[in-house]
BADRENPA-832457 format. One record per residue (C-alpha): residue number from 1; residue in one letter; y, z, x. Coordinates in steps of 0.5 Angstrom, whole numbers, plus 2048, in hexadecimal, padded with zeros to 3 digits. Example, Ala and Ser with C-alpha at 12.3 -4.5 7.8 and 13.67 -1.06 7.14 Angstrom:
BADRENPA-832457
1  A  7F7  810  819 $
2  S  7FE  80E  81B $
end
This chain:
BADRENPA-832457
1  X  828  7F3  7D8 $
2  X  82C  7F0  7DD $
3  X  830  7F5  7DD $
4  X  82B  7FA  7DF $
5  X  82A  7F5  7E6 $
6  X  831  7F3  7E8 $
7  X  832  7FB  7E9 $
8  X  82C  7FB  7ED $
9  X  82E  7F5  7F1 $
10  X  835  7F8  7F1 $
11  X  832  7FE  7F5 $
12  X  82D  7FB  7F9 $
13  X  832  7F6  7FC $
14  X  838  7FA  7FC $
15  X  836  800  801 $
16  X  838  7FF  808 $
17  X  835  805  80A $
18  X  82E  802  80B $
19  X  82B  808  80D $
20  X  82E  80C  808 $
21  X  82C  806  801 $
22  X  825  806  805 $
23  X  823  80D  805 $
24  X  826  80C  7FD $
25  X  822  808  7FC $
26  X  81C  80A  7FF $
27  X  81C  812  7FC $
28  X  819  811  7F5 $
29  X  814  80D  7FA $
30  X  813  813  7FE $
31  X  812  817  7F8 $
32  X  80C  814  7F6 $
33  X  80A  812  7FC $
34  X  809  81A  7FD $
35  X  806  81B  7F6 $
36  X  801  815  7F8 $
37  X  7FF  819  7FF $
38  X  7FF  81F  7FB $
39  X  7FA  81C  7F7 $
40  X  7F6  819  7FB $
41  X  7F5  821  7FF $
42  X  7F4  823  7F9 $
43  X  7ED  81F  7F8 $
44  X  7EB  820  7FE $
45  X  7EC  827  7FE $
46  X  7E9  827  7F7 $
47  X  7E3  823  7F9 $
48  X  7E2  826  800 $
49  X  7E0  82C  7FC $
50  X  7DA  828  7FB $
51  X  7D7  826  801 $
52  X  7D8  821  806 $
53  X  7D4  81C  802 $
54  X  7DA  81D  7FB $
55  X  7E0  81C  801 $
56  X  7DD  816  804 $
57  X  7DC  812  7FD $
58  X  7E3  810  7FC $
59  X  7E4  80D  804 $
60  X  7DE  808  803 $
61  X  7E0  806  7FC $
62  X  7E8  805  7FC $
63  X  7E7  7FE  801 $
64  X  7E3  7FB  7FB $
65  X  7E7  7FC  7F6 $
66  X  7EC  7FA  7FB $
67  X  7EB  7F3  7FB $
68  X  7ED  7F2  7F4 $
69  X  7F3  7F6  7F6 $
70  X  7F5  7F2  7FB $
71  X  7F5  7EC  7F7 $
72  X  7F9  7F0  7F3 $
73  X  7FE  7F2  7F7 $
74  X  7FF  7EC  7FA $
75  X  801  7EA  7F3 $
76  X  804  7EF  7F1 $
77  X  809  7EF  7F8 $
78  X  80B  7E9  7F7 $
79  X  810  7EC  7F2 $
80  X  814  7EF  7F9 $
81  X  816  7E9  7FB $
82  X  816  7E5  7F4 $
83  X  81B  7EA  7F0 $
84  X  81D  7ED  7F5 $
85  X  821  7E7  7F7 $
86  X  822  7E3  7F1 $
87  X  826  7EB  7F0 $
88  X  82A  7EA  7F6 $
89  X  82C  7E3  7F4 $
90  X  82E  7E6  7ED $
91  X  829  7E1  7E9 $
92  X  826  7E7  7E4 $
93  X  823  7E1  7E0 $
94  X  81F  7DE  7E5 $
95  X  81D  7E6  7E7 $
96  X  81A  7E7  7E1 $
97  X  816  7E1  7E1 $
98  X  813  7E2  7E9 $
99  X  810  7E8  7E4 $
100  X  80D  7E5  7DF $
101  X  80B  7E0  7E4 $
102  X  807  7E6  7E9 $
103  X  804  7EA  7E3 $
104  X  801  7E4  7E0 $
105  X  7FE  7E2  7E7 $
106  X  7FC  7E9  7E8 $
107  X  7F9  7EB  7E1 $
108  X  7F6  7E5  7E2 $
109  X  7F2  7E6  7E8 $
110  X  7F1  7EE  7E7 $
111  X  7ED  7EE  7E1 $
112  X  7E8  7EA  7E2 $
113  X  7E8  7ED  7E9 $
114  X  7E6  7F3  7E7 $
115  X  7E1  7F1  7E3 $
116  X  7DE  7ED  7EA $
117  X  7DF  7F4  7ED $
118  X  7DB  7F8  7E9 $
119  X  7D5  7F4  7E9 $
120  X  7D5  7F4  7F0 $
121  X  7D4  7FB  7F2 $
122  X  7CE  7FB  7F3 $
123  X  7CE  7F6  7F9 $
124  X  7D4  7F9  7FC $
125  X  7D1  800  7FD $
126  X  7CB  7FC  800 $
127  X  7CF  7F7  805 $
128  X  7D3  7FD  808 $
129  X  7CD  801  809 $
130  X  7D0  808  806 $
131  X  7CC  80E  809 $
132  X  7C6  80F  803 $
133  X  7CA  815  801 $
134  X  7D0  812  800 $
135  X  7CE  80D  7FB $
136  X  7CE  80F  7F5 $
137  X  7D3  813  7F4 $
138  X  7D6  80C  7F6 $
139  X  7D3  808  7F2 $
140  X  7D6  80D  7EC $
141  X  7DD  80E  7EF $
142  X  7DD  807  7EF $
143  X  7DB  805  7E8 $
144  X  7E0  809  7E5 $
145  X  7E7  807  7EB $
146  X  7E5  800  7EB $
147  X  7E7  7FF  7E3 $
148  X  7EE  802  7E4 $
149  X  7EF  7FC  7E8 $
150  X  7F4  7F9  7E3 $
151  X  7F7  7FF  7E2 $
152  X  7FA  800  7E9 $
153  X  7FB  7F8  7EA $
154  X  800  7F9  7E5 $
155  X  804  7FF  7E7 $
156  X  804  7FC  7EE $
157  X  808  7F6  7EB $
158  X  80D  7FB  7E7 $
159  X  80F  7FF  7ED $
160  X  80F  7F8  7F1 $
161  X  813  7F5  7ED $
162  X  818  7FA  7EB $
163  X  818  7FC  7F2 $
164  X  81B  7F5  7F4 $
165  X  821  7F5  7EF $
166  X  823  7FB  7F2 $
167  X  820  802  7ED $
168  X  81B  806  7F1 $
169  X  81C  80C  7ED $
170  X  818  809  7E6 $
171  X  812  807  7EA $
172  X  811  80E  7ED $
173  X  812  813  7E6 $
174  X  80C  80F  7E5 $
175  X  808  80F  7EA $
176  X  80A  818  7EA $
177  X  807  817  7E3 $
178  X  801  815  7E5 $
179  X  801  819  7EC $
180  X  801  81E  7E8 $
181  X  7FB  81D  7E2 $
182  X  7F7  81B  7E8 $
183  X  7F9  821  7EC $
184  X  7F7  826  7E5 $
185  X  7F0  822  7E3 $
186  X  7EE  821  7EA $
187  X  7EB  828  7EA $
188  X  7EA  829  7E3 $
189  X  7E5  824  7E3 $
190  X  7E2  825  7E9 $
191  X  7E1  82C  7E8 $
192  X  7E1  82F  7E1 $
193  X  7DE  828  7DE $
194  X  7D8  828  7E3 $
195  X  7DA  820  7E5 $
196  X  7DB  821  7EC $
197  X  7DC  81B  7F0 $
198  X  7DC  816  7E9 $
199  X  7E3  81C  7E8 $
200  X  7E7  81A  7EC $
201  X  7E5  813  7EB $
202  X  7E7  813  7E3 $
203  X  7EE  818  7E5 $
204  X  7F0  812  7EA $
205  X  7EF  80D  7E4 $
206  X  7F2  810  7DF $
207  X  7F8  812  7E2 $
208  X  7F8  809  7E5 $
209  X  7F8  808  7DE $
210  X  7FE  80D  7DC $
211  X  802  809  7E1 $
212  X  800  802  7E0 $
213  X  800  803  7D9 $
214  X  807  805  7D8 $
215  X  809  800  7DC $
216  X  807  7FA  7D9 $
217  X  80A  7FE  7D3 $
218  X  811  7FE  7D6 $
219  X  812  7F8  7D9 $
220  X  80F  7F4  7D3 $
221  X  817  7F9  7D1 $
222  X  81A  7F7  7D6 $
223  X  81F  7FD  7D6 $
224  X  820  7FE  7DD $
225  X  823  7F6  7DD $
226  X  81C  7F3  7DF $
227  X  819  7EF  7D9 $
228  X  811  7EC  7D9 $
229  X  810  7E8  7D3 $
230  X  809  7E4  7D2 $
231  X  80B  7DD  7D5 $
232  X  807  7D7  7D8 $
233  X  808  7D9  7E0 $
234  X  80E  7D4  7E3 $
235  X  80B  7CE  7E7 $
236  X  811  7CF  7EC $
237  X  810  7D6  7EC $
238  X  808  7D7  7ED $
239  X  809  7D2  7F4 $
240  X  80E  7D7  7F6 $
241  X  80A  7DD  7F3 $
242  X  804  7D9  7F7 $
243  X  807  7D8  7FD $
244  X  80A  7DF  7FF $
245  X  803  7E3  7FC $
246  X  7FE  7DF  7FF $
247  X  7FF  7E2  806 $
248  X  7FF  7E8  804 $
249  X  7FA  7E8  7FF $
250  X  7F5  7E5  805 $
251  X  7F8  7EB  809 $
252  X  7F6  7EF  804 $
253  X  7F0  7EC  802 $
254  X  7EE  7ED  80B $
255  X  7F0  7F3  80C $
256  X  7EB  7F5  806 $
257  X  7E6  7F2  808 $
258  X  7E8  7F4  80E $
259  X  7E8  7FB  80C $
260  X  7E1  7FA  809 $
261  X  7DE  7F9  80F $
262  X  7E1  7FE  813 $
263  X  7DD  802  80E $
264  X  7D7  800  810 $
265  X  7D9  802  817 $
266  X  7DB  809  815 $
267  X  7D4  80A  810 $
268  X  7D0  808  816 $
269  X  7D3  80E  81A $
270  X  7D1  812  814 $
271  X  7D2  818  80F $
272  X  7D8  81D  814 $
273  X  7DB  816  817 $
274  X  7DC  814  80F $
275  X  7DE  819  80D $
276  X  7E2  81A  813 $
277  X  7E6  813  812 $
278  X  7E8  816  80B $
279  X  7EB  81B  80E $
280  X  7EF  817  812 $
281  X  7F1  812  80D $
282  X  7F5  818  80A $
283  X  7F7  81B  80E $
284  X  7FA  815  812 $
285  X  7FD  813  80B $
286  X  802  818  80B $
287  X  806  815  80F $
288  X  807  80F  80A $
289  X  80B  814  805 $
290  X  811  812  809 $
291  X  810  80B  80D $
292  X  80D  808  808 $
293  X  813  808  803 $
294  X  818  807  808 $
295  X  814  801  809 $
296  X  814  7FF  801 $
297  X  81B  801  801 $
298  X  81D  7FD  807 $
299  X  81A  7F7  804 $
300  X  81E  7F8  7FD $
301  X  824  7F7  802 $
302  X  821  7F1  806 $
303  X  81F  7EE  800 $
304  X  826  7EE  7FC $
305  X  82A  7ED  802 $
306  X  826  7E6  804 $
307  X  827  7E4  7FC $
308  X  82E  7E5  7FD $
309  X  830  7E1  803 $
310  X  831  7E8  808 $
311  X  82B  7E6  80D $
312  X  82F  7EB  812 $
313  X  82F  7F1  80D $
314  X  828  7F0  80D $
315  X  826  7EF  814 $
316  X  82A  7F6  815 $
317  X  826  7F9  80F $
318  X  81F  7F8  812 $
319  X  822  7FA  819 $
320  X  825  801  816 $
321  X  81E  801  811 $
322  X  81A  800  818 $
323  X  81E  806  81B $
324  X  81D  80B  815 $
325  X  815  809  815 $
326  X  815  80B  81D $
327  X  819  811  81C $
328  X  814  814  816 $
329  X  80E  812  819 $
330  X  80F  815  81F $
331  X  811  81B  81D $
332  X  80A  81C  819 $
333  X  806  819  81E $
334  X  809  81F  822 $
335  X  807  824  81D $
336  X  800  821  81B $
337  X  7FE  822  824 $
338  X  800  828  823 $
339  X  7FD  82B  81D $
340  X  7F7  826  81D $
341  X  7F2  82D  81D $
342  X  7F6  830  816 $
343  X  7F6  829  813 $
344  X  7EF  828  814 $
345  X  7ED  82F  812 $
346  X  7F0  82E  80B $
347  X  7E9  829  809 $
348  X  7E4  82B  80D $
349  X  7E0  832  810 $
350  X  7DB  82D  813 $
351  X  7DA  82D  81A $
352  X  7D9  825  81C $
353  X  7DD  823  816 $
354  X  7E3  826  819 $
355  X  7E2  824  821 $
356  X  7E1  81E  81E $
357  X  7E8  81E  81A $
358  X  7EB  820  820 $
359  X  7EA  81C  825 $
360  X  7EB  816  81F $
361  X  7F2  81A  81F $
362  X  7F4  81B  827 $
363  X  7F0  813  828 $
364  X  7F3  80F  822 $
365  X  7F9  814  820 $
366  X  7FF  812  823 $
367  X  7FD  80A  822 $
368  X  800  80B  81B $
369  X  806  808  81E $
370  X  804  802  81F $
371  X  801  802  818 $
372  X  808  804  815 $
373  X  80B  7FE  819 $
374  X  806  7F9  816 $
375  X  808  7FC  80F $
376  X  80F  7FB  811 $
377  X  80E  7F4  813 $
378  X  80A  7F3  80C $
379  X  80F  7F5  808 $
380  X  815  7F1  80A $
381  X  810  7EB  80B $
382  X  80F  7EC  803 $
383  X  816  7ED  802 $
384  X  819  7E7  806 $
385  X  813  7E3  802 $
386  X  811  7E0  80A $
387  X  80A  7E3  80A $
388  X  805  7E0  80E $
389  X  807  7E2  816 $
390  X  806  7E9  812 $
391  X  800  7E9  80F $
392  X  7FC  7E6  814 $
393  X  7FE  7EB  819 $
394  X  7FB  7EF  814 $
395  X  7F4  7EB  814 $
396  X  7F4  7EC  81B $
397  X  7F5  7F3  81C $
398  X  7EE  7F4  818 $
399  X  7EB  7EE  81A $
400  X  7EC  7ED  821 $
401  X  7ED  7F4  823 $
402  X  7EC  7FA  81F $
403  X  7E4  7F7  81C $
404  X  7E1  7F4  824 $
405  X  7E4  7FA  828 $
406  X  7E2  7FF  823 $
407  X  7DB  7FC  823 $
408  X  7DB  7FB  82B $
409  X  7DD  801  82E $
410  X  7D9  806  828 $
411  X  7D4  802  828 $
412  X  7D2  7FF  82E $
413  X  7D6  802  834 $
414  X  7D2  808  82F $
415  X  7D8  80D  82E $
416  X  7D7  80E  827 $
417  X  7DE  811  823 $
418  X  7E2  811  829 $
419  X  7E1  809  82B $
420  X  7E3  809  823 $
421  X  7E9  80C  823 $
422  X  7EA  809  829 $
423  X  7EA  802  827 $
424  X  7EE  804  820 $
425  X  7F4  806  825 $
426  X  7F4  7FF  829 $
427  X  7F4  7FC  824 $
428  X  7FB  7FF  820 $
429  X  7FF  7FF  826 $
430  X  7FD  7F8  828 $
431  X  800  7F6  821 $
432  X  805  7FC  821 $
433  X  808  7F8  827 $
434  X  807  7F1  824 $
435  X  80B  7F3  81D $
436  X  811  7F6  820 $
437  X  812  7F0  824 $
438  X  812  7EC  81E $
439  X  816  7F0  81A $
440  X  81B  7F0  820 $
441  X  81B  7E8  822 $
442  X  81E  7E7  81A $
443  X  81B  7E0  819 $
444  X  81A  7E4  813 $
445  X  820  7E4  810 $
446  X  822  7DF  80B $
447  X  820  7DE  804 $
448  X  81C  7DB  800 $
449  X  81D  7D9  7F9 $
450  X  822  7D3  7F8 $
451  X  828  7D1  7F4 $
452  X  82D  7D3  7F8 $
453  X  831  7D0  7FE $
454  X  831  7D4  805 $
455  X  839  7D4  804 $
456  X  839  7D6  7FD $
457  X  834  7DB  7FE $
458  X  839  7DE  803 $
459  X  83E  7DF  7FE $
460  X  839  7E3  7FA $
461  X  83D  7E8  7F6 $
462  X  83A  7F0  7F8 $
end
């Protein structure tokens, strides 16, 4: 079993070609992040078949199971910092025990969560105030996606964990597996079995419990040098685990609710604006197929690197990762301004759905740096373990920026979607700028589990 993470911490900290292990690390993750987006074009496109009303349903229902999301992946990321140093430092045991002890902390929470979450839809599509038309497919959409929540709390763990020790490949055939069931039943039970919008809910569950079930499977095998095994969570873990998740659990968490509110904003502005801000969410979400596994693949570096006691290789990766994000999304950036029109045409023949996505394209479009930025800045935070700066960064960037100023200038200065989309972009650059200062500063870079003296983790053998 150890043999399996000494040839992967052999690789992770044996390249000196930063770039080059980055981008080795980052593309199985860029593979599955383009079946995701894939994905994602695909419902979209599939539910725009039916009207304004259908492509809306999924935009105001992800942020509610999101909050329970976000304590997951709270959780679950901890296993960035966690295994992904205690695999630097070569203490595959303890690895193995900063496993057992997150999943039993997150199944402990997802469960009854889910629960929680689907008695409570009802109040949800109330306090949003999701346009009359909308609602119940909603409602619908909601009851069947929310049960699936253990599921891809499972799979997030998997692809976390394995991810840390250095095997990005594994998580990806299995996130393509189950990109490709929900790829071919999206319009199977959409179209031929008359499910509409509770189709595309029960293709996106089905396909969470392929993943999440195989992972569960796999890691109680431990073929691929990862072992979970059913045991009590380590006192002195669950501090640790306690003490890098709650940030960024409490992120999360804001950001969901943050995001919910932002609903509210969006729905008042009505059907075409809805339906405008699903258009742009995909779209915009293009750019994430590179820089968001560049990033996780930065943080794979970063992370075993610390464990190790190479505090100047990780520096030098976040640096080369943050050059490599740039690069890529200013490049689709470039792309996204000057093909907005034939993006936007892809969904919608709509007249005022696709003035409005267009403006949210040209307006809010090339801010998506500053979002790239933050992401960085959040995944090192969690490979280093130092978490809080970050996470209250993120807080702020919703809370502070994105939620007021959306409301004032769409609202009460009366500019409708344009102060909407106005308001969204001052916020991503502000942070954007904010994050890539934090991650060039360095304070960063230290680790966080103990054991080993600073001398001693010098002399780590690579």
């Amino acid at each position: 079993m150890s043999g399996g993470l000494e040839e992967l911490r052999g690789r992770v900290l044996g390249e000196e070609r930063l770039w080059r292990l980055i981008l080795w690390l980052a593309a199985p993750l860029i593979v599955s992040a383009g079946l995701s987006s894939l994905n994602e074009l695909a419902d979209t496109f599939w539910l725009s078949r039916l009207g304004s009303a259908a492509l809306g349903t999924p935009t105001v229902s992800w942020p509610y199971r999101g909050i329970l999301m976000s304590i997951s992946f709270g959780v679950a990321s901890s296993a960035s910092a966690l295994i992904g140093q205690y695999v630097g430092a070569g203490r595959f045991e303890e690895a193995n025990r900063a496993l057992a002890t997150i999943a039993a902390v997150l199944f402990a929470v997802t469960v009854p969560g889910t629960v929680l979450l689907s008695l409570g839809i009802p109040f949800y599509l109330d306090a949003t105030g999701v346009p009359p038309d909308i609602r119940p497919l909603a409602a619908v959409y909601l009851g069947v996606l929310v049960l699936s929540t253990p599921f891809t709390a499972a799979f997030m763990l998997y692809s976390f964990a394995l991810s840390a020790a250095g095997d990005t490949k594994t998580p990806t055939k299995i996130s393509a597996l189950a990109a490709v069931t929900n790829f071919l039943l999206d319009p199977l039970f959409i179209f031929p079995l008359g499910l509409g919008v509770l189709g595309a809910g029960l293709a996106t569950a089905v396909a969470d419990a392929v993943s999440g079930g195989y992972a569960l499977l796999d890691l109680a095998r431990g073929r691929h040098g990862l072992r979970l095994r059913l045991a009590r969570p380590d006192p002195s873990l669950l501090r640790l685990l306690l003490r890098v998740s709650a940030p960024m659990t409490g992120q999360r968490l804001g950001m969901n609710l943050g995001f919910i509110a932002m609903t509210g904003i969006v729905n008042g502005l009505g059907t075409p604006v809805v339906a405008a801000y699903a258009i742009g969410q995909v779209v915009l979400g293009i750019d994430r197929i590179i820089a968001f596994p560049v990033a996780r693949a930065t943080g794979v570096v970063v992370a075993q690197s610390l464990g190790a006691g190479l505090r100047d290789r990780a520096l030098k990766a976040a640096r080369t990762g943050l050059l490599l994000v740039v690069a890529s999304v200013s490049a689709y950036i470039g792309l996204l301004l000057a093909a907005r029109e034939e993006f936007i045409s892809l969904f919608t023949s709509d007249p005022a759905v696709a003035e409005a996505a267009g403006r949210m394209l040209l307006i809010f479009g090339p801010s998506t740096m500053g979002f790239n930025l933050l992401i960085m800045a959040n995944v090192i935070a969690r490979s280093s373990g130092h978490t809080l700066l970050v996470s209250l960064l993120g807080v702020a960037r919703l809370w502070l920026l994105r939620i007021p100023l959306s409301y004032l200038l769409a609202y009460r200065l009366g500019m409708g979607d344009t102060g909407l989309w106005t308001g969204m972009a001052v916020s991503n650059y502000a942070t954007g700028a904010a994050a890539a200062a934090w991650i060039l500063h360095g304070g960063w870079a230290r680790p966080v589990i103990d054991g080993a003296s600073p001398s001693r983790r010098r002399r780590a053998r690579v």
